[in-house]
C-alpha positions in Angstrom: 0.0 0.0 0.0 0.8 3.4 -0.5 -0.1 4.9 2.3 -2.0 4.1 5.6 -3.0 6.8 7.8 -2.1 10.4 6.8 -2.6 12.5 9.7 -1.2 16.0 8.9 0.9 16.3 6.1 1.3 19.2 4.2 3.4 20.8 1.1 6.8 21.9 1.7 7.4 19.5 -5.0 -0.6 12.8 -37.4 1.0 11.0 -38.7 -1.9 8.2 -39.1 0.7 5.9 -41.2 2.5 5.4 -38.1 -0.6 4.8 -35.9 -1.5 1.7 -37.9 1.1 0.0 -35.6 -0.6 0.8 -32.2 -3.4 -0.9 -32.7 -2.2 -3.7 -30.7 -2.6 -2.0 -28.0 -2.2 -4.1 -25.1 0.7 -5.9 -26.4 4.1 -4.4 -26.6 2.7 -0.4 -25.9 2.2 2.3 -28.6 3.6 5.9 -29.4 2.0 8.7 -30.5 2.1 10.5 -33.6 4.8 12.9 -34.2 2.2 15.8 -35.7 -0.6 17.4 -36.6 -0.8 20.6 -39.1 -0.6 23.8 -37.0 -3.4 26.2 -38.0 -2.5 29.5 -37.7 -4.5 32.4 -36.1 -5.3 29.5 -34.1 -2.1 29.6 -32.3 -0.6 33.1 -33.7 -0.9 34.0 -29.9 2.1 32.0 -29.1 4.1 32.2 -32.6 5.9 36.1 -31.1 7.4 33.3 -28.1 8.6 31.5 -31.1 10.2 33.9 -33.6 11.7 35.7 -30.1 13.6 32.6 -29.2 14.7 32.5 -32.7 15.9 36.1 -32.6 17.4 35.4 -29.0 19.7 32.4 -31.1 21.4 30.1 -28.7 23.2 31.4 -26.0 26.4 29.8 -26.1 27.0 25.6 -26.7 26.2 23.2 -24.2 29.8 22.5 -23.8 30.7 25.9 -22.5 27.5 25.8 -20.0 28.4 22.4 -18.4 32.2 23.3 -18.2 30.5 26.7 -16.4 28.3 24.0 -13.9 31.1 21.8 -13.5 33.7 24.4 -12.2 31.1 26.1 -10.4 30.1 22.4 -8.5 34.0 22.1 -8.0 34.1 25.2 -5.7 31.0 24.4 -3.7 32.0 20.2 -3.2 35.6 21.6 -2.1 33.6 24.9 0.0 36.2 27.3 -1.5 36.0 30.6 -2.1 35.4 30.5 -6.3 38.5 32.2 -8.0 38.8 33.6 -11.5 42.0 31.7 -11.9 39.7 28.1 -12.0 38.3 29.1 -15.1 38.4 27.2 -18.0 39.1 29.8 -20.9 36.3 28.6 -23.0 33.5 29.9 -19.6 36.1 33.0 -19.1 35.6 34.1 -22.8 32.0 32.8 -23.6 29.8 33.5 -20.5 28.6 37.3 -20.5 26.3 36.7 -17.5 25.6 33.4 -15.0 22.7 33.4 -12.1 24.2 30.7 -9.3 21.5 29.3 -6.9 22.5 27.0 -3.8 19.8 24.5 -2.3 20.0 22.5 1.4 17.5 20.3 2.1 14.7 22.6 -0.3 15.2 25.3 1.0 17.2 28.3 -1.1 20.4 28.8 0.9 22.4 31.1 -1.7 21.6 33.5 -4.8 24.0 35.5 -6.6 23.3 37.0 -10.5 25.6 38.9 -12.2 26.2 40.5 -15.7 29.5 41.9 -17.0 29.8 45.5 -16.6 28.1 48.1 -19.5 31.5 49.7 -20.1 34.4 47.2 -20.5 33.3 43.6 -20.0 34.3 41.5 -17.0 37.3 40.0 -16.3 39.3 38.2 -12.8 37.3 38.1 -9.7 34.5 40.9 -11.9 33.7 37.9 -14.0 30.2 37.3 -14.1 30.7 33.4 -13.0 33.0 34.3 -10.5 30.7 37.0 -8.7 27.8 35.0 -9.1 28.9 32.3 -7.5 30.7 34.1 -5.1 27.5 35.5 -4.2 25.9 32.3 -3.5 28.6 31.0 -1.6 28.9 34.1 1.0 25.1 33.9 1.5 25.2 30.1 2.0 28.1 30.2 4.4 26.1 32.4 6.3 22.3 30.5 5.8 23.5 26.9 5.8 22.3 25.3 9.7 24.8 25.0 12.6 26.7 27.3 15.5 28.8 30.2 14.2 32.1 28.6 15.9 35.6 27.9 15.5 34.7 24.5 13.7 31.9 26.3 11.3 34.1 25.7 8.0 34.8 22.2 8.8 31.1 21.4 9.5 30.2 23.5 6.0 32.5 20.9 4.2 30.7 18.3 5.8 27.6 19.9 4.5 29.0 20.7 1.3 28.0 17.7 -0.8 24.1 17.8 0.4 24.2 21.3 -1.3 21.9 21.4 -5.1 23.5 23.5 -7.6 21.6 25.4 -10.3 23.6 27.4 -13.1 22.1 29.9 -16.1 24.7 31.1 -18.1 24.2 33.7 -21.1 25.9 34.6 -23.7 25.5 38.3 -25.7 22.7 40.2 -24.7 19.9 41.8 -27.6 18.9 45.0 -27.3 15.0 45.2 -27.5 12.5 48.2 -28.7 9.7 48.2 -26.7 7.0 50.4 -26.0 5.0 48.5 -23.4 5.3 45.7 -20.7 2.3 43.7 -22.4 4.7 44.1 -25.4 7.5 42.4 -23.5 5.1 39.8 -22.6 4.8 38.9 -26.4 7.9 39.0 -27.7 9.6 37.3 -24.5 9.1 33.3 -24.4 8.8 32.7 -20.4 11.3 30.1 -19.3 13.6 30.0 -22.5 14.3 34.0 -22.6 15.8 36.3 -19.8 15.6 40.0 -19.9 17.6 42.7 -18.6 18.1 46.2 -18.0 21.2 49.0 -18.7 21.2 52.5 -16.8 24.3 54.0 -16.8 27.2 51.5 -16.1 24.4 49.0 -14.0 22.5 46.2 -15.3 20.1 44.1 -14.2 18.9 40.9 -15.3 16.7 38.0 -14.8 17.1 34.9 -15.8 14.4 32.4 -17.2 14.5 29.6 -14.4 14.5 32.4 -11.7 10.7 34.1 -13.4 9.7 30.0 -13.2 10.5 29.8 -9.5 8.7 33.1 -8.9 5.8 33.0 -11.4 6.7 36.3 -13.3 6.0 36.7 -16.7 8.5 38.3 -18.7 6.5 41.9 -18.4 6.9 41.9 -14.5 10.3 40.6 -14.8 11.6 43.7 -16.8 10.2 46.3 -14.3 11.6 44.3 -11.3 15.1 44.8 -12.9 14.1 48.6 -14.0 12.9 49.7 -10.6 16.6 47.9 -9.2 18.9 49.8 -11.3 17.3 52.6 -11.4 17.5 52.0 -7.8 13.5 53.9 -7.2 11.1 51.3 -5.6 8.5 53.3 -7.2 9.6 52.3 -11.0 8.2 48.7 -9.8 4.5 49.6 -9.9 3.3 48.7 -13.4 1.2 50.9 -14.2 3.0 53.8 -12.9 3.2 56.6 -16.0 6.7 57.0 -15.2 7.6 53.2 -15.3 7.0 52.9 -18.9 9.9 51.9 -21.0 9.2 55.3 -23.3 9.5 57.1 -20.2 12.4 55.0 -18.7 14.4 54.7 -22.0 14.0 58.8 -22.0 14.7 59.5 -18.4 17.6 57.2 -17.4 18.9 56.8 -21.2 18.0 52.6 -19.8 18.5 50.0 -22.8 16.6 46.7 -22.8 17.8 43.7 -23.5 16.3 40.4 -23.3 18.8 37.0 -23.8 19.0 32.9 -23.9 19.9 31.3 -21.6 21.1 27.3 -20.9 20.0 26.1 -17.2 21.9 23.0 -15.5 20.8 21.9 -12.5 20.9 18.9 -10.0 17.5 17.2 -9.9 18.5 15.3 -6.9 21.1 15.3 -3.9 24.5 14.3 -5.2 23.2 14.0 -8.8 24.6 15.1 -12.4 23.9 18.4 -13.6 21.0 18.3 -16.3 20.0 20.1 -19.0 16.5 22.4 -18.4 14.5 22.8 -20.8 11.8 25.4 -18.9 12.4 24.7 -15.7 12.1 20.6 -16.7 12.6 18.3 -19.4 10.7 17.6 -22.7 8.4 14.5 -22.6 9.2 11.9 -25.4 6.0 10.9 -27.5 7.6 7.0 -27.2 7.1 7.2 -23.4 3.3 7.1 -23.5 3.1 3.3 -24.1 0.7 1.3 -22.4 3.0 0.4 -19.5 3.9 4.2 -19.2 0.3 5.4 -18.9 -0.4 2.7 -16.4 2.7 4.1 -14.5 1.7 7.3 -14.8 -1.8 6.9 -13.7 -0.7 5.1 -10.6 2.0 8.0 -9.7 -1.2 10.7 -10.2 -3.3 8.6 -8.0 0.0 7.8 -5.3 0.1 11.4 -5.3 -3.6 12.3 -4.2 -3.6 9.6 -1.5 -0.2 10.7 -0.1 -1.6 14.5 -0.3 -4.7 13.5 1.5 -5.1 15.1 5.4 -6.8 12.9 8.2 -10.4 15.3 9.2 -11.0 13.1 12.3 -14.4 13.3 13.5 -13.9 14.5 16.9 -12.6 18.1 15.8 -15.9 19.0 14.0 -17.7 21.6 15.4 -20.2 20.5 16.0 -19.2 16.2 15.9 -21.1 14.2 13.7 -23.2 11.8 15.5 -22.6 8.8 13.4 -18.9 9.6 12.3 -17.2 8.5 15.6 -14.0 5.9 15.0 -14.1 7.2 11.5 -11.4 8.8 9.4 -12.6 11.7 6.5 -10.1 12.9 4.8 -10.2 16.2 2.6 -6.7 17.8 0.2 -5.1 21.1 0.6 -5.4 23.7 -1.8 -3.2 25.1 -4.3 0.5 24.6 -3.7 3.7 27.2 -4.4 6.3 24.5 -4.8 9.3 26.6 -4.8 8.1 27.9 -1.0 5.8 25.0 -0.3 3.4 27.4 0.4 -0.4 26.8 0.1 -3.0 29.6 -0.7 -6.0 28.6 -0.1 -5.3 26.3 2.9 -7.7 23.5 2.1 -9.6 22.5 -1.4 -12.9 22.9 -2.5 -15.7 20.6 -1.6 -15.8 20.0 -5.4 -12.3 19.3 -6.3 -12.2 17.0 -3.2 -15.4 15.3 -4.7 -13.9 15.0 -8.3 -11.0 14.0 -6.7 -13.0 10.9 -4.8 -14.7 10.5 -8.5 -11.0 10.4 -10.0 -9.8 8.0 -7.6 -12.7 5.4 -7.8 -12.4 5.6 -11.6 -8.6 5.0 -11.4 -8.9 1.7 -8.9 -11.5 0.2 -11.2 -9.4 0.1 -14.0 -6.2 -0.8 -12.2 -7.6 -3.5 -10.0 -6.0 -6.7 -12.1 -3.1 -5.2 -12.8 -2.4 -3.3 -9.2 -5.4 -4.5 -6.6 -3.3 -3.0 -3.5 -3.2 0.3 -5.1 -6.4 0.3 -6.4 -7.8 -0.9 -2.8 -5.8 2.1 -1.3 -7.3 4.5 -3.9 -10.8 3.4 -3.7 -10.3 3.6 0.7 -9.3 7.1 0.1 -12.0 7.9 -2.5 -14.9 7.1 0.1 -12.9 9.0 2.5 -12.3 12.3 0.5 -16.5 12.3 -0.3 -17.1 11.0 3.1 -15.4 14.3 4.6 -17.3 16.5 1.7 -21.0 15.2 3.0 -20.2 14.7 6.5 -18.8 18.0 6.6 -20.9 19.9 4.2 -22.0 23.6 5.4 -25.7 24.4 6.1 -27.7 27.6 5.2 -29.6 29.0 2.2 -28.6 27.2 -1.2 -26.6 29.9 -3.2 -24.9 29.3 -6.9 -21.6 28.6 -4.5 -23.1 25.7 -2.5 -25.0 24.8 -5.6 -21.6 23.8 -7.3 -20.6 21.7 -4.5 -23.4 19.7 -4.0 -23.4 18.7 -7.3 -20.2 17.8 -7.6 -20.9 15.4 -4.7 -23.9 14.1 -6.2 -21.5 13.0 -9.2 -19.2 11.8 -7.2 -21.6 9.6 -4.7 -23.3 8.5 -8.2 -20.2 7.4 -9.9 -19.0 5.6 -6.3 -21.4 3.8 -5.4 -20.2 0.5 -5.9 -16.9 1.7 -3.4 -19.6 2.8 -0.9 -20.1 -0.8 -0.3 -16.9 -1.9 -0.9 -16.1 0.3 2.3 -18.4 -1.8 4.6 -15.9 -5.3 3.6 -13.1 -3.0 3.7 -12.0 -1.8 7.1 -8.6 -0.4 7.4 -9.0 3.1 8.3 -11.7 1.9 10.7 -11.9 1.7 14.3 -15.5 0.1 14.8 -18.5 -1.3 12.3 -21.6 0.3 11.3 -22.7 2.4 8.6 -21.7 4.7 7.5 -23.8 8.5 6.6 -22.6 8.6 3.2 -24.1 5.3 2.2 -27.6 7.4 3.3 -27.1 10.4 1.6 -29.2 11.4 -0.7 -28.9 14.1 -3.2 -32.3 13.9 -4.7 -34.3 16.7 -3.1 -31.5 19.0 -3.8 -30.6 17.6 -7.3 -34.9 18.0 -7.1 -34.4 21.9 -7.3 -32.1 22.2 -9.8 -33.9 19.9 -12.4 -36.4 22.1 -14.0 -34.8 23.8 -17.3 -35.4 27.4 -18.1 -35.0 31.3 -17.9 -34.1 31.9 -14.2 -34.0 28.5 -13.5 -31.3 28.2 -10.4 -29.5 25.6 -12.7 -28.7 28.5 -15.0 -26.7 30.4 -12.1 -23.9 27.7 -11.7 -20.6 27.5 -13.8 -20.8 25.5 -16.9 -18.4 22.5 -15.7 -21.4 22.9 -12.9 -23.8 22.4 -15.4 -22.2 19.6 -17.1 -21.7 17.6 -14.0 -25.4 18.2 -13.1 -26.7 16.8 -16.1 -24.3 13.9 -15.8 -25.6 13.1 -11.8 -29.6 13.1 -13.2 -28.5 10.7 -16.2 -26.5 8.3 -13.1 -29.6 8.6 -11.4 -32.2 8.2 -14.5 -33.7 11.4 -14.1 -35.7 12.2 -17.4 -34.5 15.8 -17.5 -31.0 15.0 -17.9 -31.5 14.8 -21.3 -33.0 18.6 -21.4 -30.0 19.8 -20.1 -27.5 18.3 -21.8 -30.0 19.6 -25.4 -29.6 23.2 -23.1 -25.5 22.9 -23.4 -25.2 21.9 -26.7 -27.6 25.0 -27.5 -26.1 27.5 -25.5 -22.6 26.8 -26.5 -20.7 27.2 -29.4 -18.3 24.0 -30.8 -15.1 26.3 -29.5 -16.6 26.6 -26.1 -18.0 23.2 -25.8 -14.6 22.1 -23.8 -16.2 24.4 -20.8 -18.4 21.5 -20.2 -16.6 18.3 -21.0 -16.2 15.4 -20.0 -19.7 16.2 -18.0 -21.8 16.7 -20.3 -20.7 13.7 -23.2 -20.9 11.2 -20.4 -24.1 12.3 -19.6 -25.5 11.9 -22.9 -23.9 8.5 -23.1 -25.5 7.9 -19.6 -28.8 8.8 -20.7 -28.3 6.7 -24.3 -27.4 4.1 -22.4 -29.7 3.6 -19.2 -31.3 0.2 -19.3 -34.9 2.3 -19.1 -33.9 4.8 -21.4 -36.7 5.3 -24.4 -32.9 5.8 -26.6 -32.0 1.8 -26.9 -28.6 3.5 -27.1 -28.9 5.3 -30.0 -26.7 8.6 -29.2 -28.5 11.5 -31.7 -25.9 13.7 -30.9 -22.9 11.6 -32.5 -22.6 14.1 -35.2 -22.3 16.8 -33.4 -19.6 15.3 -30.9 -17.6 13.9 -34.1 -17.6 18.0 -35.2 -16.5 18.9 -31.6 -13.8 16.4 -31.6 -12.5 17.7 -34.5 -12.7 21.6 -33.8 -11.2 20.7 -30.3 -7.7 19.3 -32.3 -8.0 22.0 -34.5 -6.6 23.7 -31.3 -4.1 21.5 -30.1 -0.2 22.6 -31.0 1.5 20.3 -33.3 4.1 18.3 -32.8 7.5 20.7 -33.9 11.0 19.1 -34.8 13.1 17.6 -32.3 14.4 20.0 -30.5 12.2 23.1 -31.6 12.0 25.6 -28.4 8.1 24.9 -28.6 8.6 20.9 -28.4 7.2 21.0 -24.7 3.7 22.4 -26.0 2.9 19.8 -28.4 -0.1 18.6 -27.6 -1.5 21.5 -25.6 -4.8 23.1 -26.8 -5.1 26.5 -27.4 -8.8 27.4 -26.7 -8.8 31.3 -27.4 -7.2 32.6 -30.2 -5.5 35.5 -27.2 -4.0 32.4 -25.6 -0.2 32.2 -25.5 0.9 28.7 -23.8 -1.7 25.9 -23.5 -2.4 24.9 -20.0 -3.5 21.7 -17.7 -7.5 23.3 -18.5 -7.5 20.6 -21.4 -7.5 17.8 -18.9 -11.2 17.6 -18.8 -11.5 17.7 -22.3 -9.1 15.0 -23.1 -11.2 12.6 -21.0 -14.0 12.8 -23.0 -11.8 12.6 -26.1 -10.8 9.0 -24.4 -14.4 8.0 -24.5 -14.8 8.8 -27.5 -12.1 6.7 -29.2 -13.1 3.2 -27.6 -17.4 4.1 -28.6 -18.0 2.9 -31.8 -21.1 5.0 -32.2 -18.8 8.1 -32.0 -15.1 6.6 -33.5 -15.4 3.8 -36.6 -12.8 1.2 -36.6 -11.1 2.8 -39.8 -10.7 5.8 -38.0 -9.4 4.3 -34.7 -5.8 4.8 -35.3 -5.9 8.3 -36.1 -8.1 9.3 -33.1 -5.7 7.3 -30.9 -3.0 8.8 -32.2 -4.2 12.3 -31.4 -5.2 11.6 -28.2 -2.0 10.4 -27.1 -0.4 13.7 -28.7 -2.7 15.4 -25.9 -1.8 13.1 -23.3 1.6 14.1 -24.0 1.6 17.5 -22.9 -0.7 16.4 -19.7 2.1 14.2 -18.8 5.0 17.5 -19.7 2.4 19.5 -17.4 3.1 16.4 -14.5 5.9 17.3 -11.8 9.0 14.6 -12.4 12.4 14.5 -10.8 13.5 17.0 -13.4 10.9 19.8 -12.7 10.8 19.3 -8.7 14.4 20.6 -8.3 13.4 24.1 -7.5 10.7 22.9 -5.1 11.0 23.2 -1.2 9.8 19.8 -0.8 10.5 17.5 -4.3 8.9 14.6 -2.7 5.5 16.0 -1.5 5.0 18.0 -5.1 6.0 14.9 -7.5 3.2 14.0 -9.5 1.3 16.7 -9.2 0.4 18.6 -12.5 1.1 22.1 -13.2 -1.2 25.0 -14.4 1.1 25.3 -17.6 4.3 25.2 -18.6 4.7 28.9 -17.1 2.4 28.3 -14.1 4.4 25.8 -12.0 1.2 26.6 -9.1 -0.6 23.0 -8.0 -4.1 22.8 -8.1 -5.2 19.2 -6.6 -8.0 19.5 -9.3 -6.1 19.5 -12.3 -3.7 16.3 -11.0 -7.5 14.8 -10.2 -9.3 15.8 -13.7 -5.6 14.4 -15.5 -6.1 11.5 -13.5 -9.6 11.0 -14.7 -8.3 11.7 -18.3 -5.4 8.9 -18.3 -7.5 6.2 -16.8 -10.5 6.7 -19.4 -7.2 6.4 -21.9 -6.5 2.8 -20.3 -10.4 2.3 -20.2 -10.5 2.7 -24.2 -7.7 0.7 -24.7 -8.7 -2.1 -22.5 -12.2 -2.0 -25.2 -10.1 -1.7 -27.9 -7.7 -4.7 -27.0 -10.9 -7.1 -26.1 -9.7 -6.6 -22.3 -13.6 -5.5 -21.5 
């Protein structure tokens, strides 16, 4: 098992020609196709990132930036003071600017970033390495644990190996023209490009992996270094008349420069330094096989479980009559992984509920292939929905309350079968009985928000609220599922049917498909899902050339033509996508291959947006943040909803291939 009793733990890390192959499936795995055509005004929004990166060119060859890491890793092992006179003359000559940051057990120790000087270039101990470095060391040596006594520098050299490194080294900088900081937002590509600042002889930079760590876009960035050569606090307020680069460029005779960067850093105590490629590493279409996506899906789900916190019964205000002995258990909220912060403290009743939802789904389709995780999973699905209704707040329904309860009506819908499966299974309890959830019913409440029409309090909730809704009447055979799933398809246009998904397609396959259903299973809305489908990867990003700077977005969907980076919001739709390929009302068997192959492109970039040893080396904890998935590829924040709803999407992925393959 995975995990037993968690008690308080907290946060501190197409081609089709080349599908025809996959079709086997279950056998020996499958890989995704390497592309799909790239409409344009579709993603324009993120073609300036491109062509800026382009502009940037490289920054210097990798050889020069690992001899950089290496003699940098060579003073802090030893714990000497770093000396020009260590540098190998290919980093003396080639690095114009280096950003050095020192880790001890997660937690930032030592900074130091440096750029040569605006008159005469750096050189000897002014070397940009050198100072950088130095920087970090003096600020380490003064962090790192332990007494200030006459043994301090023996017991640093002692500590000295347990010390991450992380090196960004630049070459030339390129002077920018600029009349905004939305402007710089454009042209800048987060994570790849720095960007700096020259007023008189000072200037100030910051480097790509740094605006990762601290959720800056390239915009905020710029006026950060503006406001700290200009040395006026004030320039730092963005909309601030004066802080506009027209007005700074005229003022303080400032230059901007933006600049590419390489990034080495140790992903794990005493490890190599690695290549980053923003912030992490680029996800290879050939590892989403079939044994990769079961190991993925049982990381996602390990990390849930191990995120879960104990909400014992005898701390509610006031206790639940029936809940005494027993365990509830409900997830944090969002996560800051490089502080291991978390903002809000706790999540909502309805990511906890989709999260129970996630779960159940995840241990029915695991339980051949890994019963003890599924068991675990399912225990900590009733749990997480058993602390959502036990605990669920009183009062007046609003649209807030609304939301919630019917993402627990899903969720108690789609987990029935675990509810009883928790009366035979009794490992997080203390005594018998049963249990309130197995009680609960949602139908007076689900009553309420049946009825269809102008004012209707149905109307009032958010439209994944509306999708779910309709999706909990068809579990429970309520007629007027099928009015509001007609509602969505009306109200919504093909681009903004994603808003919705996966709700409102399983509800319509619910309702086609409910043994008293008037439908026999006919689905009259297969046409209309098939033109979805295809406007939906009309969106996605294709798949560039090995080694494009965009290689980490393939397979993200661009909803709005204003988006610039694709984000973990296409989880939901890429679990209906999954549903789609194993029905055969909606997918022929001609067209399986293809439709396979695409949705593996866009499980691809949900499994680039999942934490791996690579991109938890900046976190405060690595181990409590791996697994979890990422907002985007320049949102490192961790939502326990978008880990659940990726979850959901991956094991409907092994659900499809299980039909396909004759496992079901």
């Amino acid at each position: 098992m995975w995990i037993r009793r968690h008690t308080g733990r907290r946060f501190r890390s197409t081609r089709v020609a080349a599908a025809a192959a996959w079709i086997v499936l279950g056998l020996a795995g499958f890989s995704p196709s390497a592309a799909q055509a790239r409409p344009g005004p579709l993603v324009a929004g993120i073609q300036p990132a491109v062509e800026s990166s382009l502009a940037a060119g490289a920054a210097m060859d990798p050889e020069t930036a690992m001899a950089a890491f290496s003699v940098v890793e060579s003073w802090i092992r030893t714990w000497r003071r770093p000396d020009a006179a260590d540098l190998p003359p290919g980093v003396a000559s080639g690095v114009r600017g280096a950003s050095v940051t020192l880790r001890f057990m997660g937690e930032v120790v030592g900074r130091g970033t440096r750029s040569e000087r605006a008159a005469d270039g750096a050189g000897g101990d002014d070397h940009p390495l050198v100072a950088a470095a130095r920087a970090a060391w003096n600020e380490a040596a003064d962090r790192l644990p332990g007494d200030r006594d006459a043994v301090r520098e023996d017991r640093l050299r002692l500590m000295a190996p347990g010390v991450m490194i992380s090196v960004e080294v630049r070459g030339s900088l390129v002077p920018m023209s600029i009349l905004s900081y939305d402007e710089v937002d454009r042209i800048v590509s987060p994570g790849l490009d720095g960007v700096a600042v020259r007023i008189g002889e000072r200037i100030e930079a910051m480097f790509p992996g740094t605006m990762l760590v601290r959720n800056v876009m390239p915009g905020d960035a710029l006026l950060s270094c503006v406001s700290q050569a200009a040395e006026d606090p004030t320039l730092g307020i963005r909309i601030n008349p004066l802080s506009q680069p027209p007005a700074i460029a005229k003022a303080h005779e400032a230059v901007f420069y933006r600049f590419r960067s390489m990034h080495i850093a140790q992903t794990s105590e005493g490890g190599p330094g690695r290549f980053l490629h923003r912030g992490g590493r680029v996800v290879s279409p050939r590892e989403l096989n079939r044994t990769g996506l079961e190991e993925w899906a049982d990381a996602l789900a390990r990390g849930l479980v191990r995120s879960c916190v104990a909400h014992p019964a005898d701390v509610t205000d006031p206790p639940h009559p029936e809940a005494d002995g027993r365990i509830c258990l409900r997830l944090p909220g969002v996560a800051w992984p490089a502080t291991g912060k978390i903002d809000p403290q706790w999540a909502s009743d309805v990511t906890n509920a989709i999260s129970a939802l996630a779960l159940g789904r995840y241990a029915n389709v695991r339980e051949q292939g890994s019963r003890d995780a599924a068991h675990t999973a399912r225990n900590a699905a009733v749990r997480l929905l058993r602390g959502s209704i036990e605990h669920a707040p009183g009062g007046s329904p609003t649209p807030e309350s609304d939301e919630a309860w019917i993402a627990r009506a899903v969720s108690y819908r789609g987990l029935l079968v675990e509810l009883t499966f928790e009366q035979t299974y009794n490992g997080w309890h203390t005594r018998h009985g049963v249990s309130a959830v197995n009680r609960w019913d949602p139908g007076h409440r689900l009553a309420r928000l049946g009825p269809v029409g102008e004012g209707s309090a149905s109307r009032r909730v958010t439209w994944p609220g509306r999708g779910r809704l309709a999706y909990a009447m068809a579990l429970a055979g309520d007629p007027l599922a099928e009015d509001h799933v007609r509602d969505i398809y009306r109200s919504l246009t093909l681009s903004g049917l994603h808003q919705a998904m996966p709700w409102s397609g399983w509800a319509d396959l619910a309702r086609a498909d409910a043994p008293a259903a008037d439908a026999g299973g006919v689905l009259p809305a297969v046409a209309l899902l098939r033109e979805w489908r295809d406007a939906a990867y009309a969106r996605m990003i294709a798949s560039p050339s090995p080694g494009d700077d965009d290689a980490d977005l393939a397979g993200g969907f661009l909803w709005n033509v204003n988006d610039r980076f694709p984000g973990a919001d296409a989880a939901p739709a890429v679990a209906f996508l999954a549903t789609m390929v194993a029905d055969r009302r909606l997918t022929d068997a001609a067209d399986r291959p293809k439709e396979l192959a695409r949705l593996l492109s866009a499980l691809r970039f949900l499994r680039q947006l999942t934490v791996d040893e690579y991109s938890a080396y900046s976190a405060a904890d690595p181990s409590a943040v791996m697994w979890a998935v990422r907002r985007s590829p320049v949102d490192q924040k961790l939502d326990p909803e978008d880990t659940a709803m990726t979850l959901l999407a991956v094991a409907e992925a092994l659900r499809a291939i299980d039909a396909l393959s004759g496992k079901q």
